[in-house]
N, C-alpha and C positions, 0 to 999 in steps of 0.2 A: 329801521335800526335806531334803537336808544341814544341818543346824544350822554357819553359819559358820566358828563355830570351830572344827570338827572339818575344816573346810580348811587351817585353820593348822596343822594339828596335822600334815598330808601332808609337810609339809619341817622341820619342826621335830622330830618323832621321829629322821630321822639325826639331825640335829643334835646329841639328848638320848646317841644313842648314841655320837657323836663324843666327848661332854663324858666318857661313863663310862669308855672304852674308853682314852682318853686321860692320864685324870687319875686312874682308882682299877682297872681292868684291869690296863694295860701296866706299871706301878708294883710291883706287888701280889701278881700272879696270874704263876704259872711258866710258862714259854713253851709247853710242850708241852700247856699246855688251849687248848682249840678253844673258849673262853667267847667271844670277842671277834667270833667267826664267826657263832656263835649270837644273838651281841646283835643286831648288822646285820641277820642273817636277820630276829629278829623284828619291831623294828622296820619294812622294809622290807614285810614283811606285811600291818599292820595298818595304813601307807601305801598300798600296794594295795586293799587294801579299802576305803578311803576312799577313792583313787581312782575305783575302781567305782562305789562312790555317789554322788559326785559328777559321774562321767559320764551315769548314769543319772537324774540331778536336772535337768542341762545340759538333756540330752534333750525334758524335760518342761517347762521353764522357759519363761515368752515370751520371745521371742527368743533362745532361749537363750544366757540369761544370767542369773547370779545375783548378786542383792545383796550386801555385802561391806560393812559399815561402815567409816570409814576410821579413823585413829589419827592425831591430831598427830605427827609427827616432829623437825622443826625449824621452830620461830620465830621469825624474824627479824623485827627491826623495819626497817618500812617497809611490809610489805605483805607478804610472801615467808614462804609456809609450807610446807614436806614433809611429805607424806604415807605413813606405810608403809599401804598400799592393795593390796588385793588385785584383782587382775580374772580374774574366772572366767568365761569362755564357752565355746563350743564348742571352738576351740583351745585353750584351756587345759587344757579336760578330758581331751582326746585326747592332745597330751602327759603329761599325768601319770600315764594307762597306759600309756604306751607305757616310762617312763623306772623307774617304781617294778617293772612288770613285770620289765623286760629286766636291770635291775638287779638284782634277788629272782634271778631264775637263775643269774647269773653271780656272785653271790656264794655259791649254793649250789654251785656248779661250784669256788669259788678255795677251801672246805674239800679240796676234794680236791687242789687242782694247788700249791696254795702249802702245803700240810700240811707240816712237817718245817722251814721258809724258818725264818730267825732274827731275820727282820721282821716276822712271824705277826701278832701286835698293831697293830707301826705300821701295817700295813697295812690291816689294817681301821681304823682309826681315819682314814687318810686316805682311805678309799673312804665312810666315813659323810659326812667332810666336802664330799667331792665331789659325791656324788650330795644332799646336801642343798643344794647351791650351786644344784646345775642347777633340782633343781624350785623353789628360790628364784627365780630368775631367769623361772620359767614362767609363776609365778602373781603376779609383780609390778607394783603398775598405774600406776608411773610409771618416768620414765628415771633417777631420780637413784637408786631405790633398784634402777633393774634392773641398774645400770653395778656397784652394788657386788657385785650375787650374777655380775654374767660377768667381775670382776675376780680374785672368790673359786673360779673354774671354773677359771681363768689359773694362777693359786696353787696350785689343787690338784693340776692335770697338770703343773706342775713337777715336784711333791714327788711323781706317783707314775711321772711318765717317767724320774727321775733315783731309784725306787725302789732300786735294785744301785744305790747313788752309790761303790762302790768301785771300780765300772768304768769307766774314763775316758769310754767313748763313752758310756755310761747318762749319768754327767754331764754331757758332752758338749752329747748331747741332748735333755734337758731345759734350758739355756742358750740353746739356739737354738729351742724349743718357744716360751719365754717372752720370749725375745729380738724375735721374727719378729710374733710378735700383739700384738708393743705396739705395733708398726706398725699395724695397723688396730687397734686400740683407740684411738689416736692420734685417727685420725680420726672413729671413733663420738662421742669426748669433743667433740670439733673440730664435729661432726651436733649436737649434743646443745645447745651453747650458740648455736649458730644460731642452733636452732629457739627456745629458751629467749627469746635476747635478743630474737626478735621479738613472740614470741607471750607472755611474759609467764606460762608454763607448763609444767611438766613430766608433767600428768598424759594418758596415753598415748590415755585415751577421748576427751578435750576437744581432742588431736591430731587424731584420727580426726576428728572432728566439722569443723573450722578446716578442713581437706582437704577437706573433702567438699561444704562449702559456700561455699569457694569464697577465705575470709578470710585461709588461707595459701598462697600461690600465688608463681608467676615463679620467680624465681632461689633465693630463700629456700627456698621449697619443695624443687627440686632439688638444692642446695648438702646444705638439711641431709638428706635422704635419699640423696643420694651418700655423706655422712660416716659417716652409719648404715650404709650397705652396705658402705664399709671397713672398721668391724667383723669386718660378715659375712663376707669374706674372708681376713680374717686367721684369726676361728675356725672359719670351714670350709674352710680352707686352696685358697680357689680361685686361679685364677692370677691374679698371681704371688707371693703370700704363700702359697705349696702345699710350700716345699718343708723344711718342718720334720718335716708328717705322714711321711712314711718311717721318718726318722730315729727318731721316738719309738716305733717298734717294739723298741726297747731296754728299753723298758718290761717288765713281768710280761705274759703272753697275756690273761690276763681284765682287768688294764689297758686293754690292747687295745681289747678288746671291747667295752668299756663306753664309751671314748671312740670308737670309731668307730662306733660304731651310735646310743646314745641320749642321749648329753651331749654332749663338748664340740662336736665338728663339726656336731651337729645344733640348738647354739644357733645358728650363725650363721644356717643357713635358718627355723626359729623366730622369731629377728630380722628377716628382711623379712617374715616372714607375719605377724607383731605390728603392722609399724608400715607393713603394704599401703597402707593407704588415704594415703598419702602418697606411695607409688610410682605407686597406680592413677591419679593425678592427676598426674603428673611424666611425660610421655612419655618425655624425656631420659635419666631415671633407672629409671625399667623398662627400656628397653633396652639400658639398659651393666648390669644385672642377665639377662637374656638374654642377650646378647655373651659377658659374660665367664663365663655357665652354660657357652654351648654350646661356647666353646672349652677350657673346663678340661676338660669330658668327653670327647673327642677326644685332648685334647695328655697328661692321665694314662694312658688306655686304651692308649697308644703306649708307655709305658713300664713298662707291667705284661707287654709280651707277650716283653721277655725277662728281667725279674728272675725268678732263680734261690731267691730268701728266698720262703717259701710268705707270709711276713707281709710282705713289701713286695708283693708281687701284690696282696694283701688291700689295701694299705696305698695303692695305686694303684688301687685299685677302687675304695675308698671315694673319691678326692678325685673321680673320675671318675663315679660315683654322685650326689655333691655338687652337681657340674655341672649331673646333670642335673636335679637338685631345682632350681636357682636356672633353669634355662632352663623347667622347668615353674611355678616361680613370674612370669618373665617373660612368658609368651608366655600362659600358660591361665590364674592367677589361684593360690588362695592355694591351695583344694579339690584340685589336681591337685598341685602341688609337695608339701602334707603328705602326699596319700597315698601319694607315695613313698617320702617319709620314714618312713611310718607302717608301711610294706612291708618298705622296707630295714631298720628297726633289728630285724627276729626275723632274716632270713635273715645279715644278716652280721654278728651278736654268733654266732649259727652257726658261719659262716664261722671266723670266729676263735676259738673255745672246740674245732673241728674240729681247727685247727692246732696248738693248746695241750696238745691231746690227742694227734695225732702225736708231737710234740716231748716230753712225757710217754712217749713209749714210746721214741722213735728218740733223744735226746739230742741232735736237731738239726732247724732248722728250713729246711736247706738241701735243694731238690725231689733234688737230683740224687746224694743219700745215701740216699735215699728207697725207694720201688718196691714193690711186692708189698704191701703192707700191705691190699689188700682184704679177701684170707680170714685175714689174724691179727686185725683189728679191723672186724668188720661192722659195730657200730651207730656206728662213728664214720664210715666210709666212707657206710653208707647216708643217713645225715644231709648227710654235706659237698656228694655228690649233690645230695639234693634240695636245697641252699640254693643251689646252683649254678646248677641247671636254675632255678631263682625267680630267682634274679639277671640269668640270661641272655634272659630274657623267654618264657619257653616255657609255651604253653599247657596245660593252665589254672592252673596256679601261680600265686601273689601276684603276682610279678614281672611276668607279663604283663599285669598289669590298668593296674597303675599305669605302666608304661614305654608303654602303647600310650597311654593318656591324652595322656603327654609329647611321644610323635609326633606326632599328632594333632593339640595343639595347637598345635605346631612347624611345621606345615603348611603357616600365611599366610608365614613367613618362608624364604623358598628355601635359604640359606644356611645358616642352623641348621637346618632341615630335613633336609640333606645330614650335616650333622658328625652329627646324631643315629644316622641312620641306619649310617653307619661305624661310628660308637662299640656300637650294636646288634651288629654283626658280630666287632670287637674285643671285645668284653665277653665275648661266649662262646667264643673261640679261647683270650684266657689264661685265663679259668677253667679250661677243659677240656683245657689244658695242663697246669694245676695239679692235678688230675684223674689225669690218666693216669701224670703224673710220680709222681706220690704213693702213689698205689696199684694201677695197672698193674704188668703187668712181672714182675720178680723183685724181692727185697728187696736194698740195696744196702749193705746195712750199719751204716746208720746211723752218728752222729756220736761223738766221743770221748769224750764222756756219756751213750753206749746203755746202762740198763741191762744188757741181754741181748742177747747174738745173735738170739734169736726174741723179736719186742715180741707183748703182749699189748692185749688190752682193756682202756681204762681203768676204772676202777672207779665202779659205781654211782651215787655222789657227783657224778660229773662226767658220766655219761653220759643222765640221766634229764632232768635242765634242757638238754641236747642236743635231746633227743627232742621235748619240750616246745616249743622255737623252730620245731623240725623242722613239726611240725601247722601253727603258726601261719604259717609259711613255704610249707605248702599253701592255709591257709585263708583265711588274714588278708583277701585282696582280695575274701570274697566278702561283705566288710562294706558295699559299693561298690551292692548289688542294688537294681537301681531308680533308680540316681542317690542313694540316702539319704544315704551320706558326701559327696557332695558338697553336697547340702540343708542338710546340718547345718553346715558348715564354709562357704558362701559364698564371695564371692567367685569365682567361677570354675566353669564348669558342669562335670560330670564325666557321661560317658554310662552310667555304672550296665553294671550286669553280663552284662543279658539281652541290650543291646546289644551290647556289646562280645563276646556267646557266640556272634552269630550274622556276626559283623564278620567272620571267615574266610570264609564262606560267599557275603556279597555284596559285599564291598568287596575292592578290591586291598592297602590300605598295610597292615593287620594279616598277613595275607599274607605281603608282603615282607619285614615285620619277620620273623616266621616263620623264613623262607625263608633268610635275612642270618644268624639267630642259628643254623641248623640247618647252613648254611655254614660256621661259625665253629667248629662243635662237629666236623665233616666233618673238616676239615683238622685240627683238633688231633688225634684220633684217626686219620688217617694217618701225621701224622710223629712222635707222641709215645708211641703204643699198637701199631699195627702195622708203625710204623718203611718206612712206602711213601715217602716223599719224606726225605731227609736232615737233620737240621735243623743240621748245623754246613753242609752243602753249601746253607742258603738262608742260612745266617748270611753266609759266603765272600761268597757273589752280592748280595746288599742290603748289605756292607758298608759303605756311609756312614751308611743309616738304621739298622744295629744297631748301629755306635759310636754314635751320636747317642743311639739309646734309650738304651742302656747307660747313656752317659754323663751322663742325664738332662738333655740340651741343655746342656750346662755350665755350668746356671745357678749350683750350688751356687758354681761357679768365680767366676762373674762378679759371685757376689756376694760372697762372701768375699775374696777375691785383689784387684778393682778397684774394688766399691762401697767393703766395709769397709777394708781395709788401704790401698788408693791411694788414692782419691777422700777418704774420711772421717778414717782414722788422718794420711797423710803430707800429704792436701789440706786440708782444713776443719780438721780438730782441728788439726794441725800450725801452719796460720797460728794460730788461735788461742793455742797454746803459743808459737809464736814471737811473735806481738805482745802475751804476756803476760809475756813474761820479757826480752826483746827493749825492748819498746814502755812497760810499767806499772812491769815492776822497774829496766828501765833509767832511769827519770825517776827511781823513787825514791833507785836506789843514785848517778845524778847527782849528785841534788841532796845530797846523806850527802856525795860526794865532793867536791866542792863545798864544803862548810863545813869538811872537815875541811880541804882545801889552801888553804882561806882563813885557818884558823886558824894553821895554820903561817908563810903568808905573812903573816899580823901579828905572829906570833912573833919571826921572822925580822928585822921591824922594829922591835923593842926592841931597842936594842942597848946604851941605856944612854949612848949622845954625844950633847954637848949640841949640837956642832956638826951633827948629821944631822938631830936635830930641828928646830934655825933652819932648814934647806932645806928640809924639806918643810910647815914653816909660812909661808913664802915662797911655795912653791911655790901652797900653799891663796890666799892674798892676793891672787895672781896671777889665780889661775883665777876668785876674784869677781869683779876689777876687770874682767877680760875679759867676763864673762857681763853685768855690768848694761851693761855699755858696748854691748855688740852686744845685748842682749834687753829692755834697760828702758827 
């Protein structure tokens, strides 16, 4: 069993690395050592490791779960005290392999990719801070102190999407990274004191418990689990708070990676698996968690199948991926939606370190500068493969275990049942778009920062932590054997392995999934590999739906151009500024006006005759005898 503290110590080592890397590295030490790489790395290791142990504690624990003492935080007088509290159970555990893991690779990957950057330090220094945010955020066991580690996850994907801040769009978009999720944070906070003002609590277990038996319920219950799941949508960018993730593709690749596979997007589904037992008892509220899974996974899928950026496909897959974690959170329970998650985060930090490593060779990350790169770069081609064939559901890859899961439990509802299975079909056409564009073919040149006419293999450094996703991207779902991952994670039955090897054989829907995704990969390899159907001649013929993709429904439009600038800048804010300068400065510069033309109009009446003054003493005489005459 884990000695407690050595839990602490899982997110508090970034952290230690963040303080050195920050304050006596980057200060200190000359840009061209790779010390700051190294520090992370270690760090991140002996987090791993603790990890492990701690999984393996989980395992063995009753219920698995383990004790945590807690720590005074804040003591208010009246009754009101905070806790920093840790809660370690079976999801927590699993999380924090999943994130020290995926993180340990891809910072061994960004020695090689970012080697030479003149950010080399900051950079690590804001990847220590980040990845120690998330697993803060993992293992925290109330809301007050879990708002501060996904406020500090907010913070950090600023500072690393707006990493290049000499680039306007890098600027850009990080503004609207952190702009867009304060919107659902908004409402988490909004979730949060709901629950608080009813229940008298913020600690996450005593939630669970109020849920389950019955003491928090009706409106309050749904309200504040609605609020929590606008969170969730903001930081896993589902619809309609989705459309930042693109844009942050301006970020560094192994940026990328890290937030699209095991931190930022994967807190929001984390967040409903955290705080289930309030959705499982909110009808209402699980299913506009469903709804709004099954239609982001459909409505991104549509708009990965014509971007041309190999990392906006990625970047469209992931929100589309997202999806389907929250429609497997809604419909099958907690067990089904993490182990997607648990799936997705090896095959696409894959995915994107694949990319990274193209763009390492070709100086561009556009498919159609692309081509031939199979036989100059095998083990990055044969990798992006296999994360591909795992993404797109294909048997017996990781990807299949956990998307048939999804189906499956997608089943009772006809409607999400349908989107899923489309999105199955979509899911492997633009991969295997991205696929054939990439390294089919001939070589196309590459972009105006190719090193070379002929790209190579990346080097070592970045191809070995490739390799390594690579296995896990075969292996990972065969953790599933038996139904165990789902036993261990609750909430939600999962059919285990032996089932689901034998679910081709007697059942139709694994089958068809199959069938959809083998469809998907069919057609991309006609028109993007053996060039059999045209693809500017289906562009021409579906013209409204490939402007529309393109155009990404023109939400960016409708939100920039009529939300922000019409509706908010020249509507709301504007009456505001008008009945503040208008309405508040106007009363005051009045009333200033006002005393000063009063003051001249008694100026005015000095005049110094004695005759002006009998009249208007006269006049005063007058106006009493008048007033008691008619008022007294």
């Amino acid at each position: 069993m884990i000695p407690y503290q050595f839990i602490w110590l899982i997110f508090l080592l970034p952290f230690f690395s963040f303080l050195i890397i920050a304050f006596f590295i980057r200060p200190f030490v000359k840009q061209e050592s790779r010390i700051a790489g190294y520090t992370l790395i270690a760090a991140l290791s002996i987090s791993l490791a603790l990890s492990v142990w701690t999984l393996a504690s989980v395992m063995t624990a009753p219920n698995h779960e383990l004790p945590v003492p807690v720590i005074n935080w804040v003591v208010i007088e009246g009754g009101v005290t905070l806790h920093l509290g840790l809660l370690v159970d079976a999801l927590t555990a699993v999380m924090l392999v999943v994130v020290t893991f995926v993180s340990l690779m891809i910072q061994i990957y960004s020695q090689g990719y970012m080697r030479g950057d003149p950010g080399y330090h900051r950079y690590y220094a804001w990847m220590s801070l980040f990845t120690m945010s998330m697993l803060g955020l993992i293992v925290a066991g109330n809301l007050v102190f879990m708002f501060v580690f996904w406020e500090l996850v907010g913070l950090c994907s600023y500072l690393l999407i707006g990493f290049w801040f000499h680039k306007p769009s890098a600027a850009n978009a990080a503004k609207k990274a952190f702009i867009v999720t304060r919107v659902g944070d908004f409402g988490f906070l909004v979730g949060i004191l709901i629950l608080y003002m009813n229940t008298g609590t913020f600690d996450i277990a005593e939630l669970h418990e109020l849920a389950i038996t019955g003491v928090l319920a009706g409106s309050v219950l749904t309200w504040g689990a609605i609020g929590i799941f606008a969170g969730a949508v903001g930081k896993s960018a589902q619809f309609p708070l989705h459309t930042w993730l693109p844009d942050a593709m301006e970020g560094p690749t192994p940026v990328s990676a890290l937030i699209h596979s095991a931190t930022m997007v994967s807190a929001g589904v984390f967040l409903v698996a955290r705080m289930f037992p309030l959705f499982e008892n909110s009808p209402a509220a699980l299913t506009t968690v469903a709804v709004i899974g099954g239609v982001t996974a459909i409505f991104a899928a549509s708009m990965g199948l014509v971007a041309n950026d190999i990392k906006r496909v990625l970047a469209y897959s992931t929100i589309s991926q997202l999806g389907y974690m929250m429609l497997g959170l809604g419909t099958g329970g907690v067990a089904i939606g993490i182990f997607h998650l648990f799936n997705h985060a090896f095959f696409k930090a894959l995915l994107f370190l694949g990319a990274g490593s193209v763009n390492h060779a070709t100086g561009t990350f556009d498919m159609r500068l692309m081509g031939g790169l199979r036989r100059m770069m095998p083990w990055t081609y044969a990798t992006f493969v296999i994360a591909s064939l795992s993404i797109a559901g294909i048997w017996p890859l990781s990807g299949f275990w956990s998307k048939d899961e999804i189906v499956i439990s997608a089943l009772a509802q006809p409607v999400l049942f349908v989107l899923a299975m489309i999105t199955v079909f979509m899911t492997a056409f633009y991969m295997f778009r991205a696929v054939f564009m990439t390294f089919g073919g001939e070589y196309r040149g590459g972009g105006p920062e190719a090193h070379d006419s002929h790209p190579h293999e990346s080097p070592n450094v970045m191809v070995v932590p490739m390799v390594a996703l690579a296995v896990l991207a075969v292996f990972s779902g065969l953790w599933n054997v038996t139904g165990h991952f789902g036993a261990l994670l609750g909430h939600g039955e999962t059919h285990g392995f032996f089932a689901g090897l034998f679910h081709p054989f007697t059942q139709v829907l694994p089958w068809l999934s199959l069938i959809l995704a083998g469809l998907g990969i069919l057609l991309a390899y006609a028109i993007y590999d053996k060039k059999w159907v045209s693809a500017e001649r289906l562009g021409r013929l579906f013209r409204p739906l490939y402007s529309l993709f393109l155009h990404k429904y023109w939400l960016d439009e409708l939100y920039e151009n009529v939300i922000v600038k019409t509706v908010l800048l020249r509507g709301l804010f504007g009456s505001f500024e008008r009945f503040d300068s208008r309405g508040v400065d106007g009363v005051v510069n009045g009333v200033a006006s006002s005393a000063i033309y009063g003051g001249r109009a008694l100026r005015r009446m000095q005049t110094g005759q004695l005759q002006l003054y009998g009249l208007f003493m006269g006049i005063g005489i007058l106006a009493i005898i008048f007033a008691i005459f008619f008022f007294g």
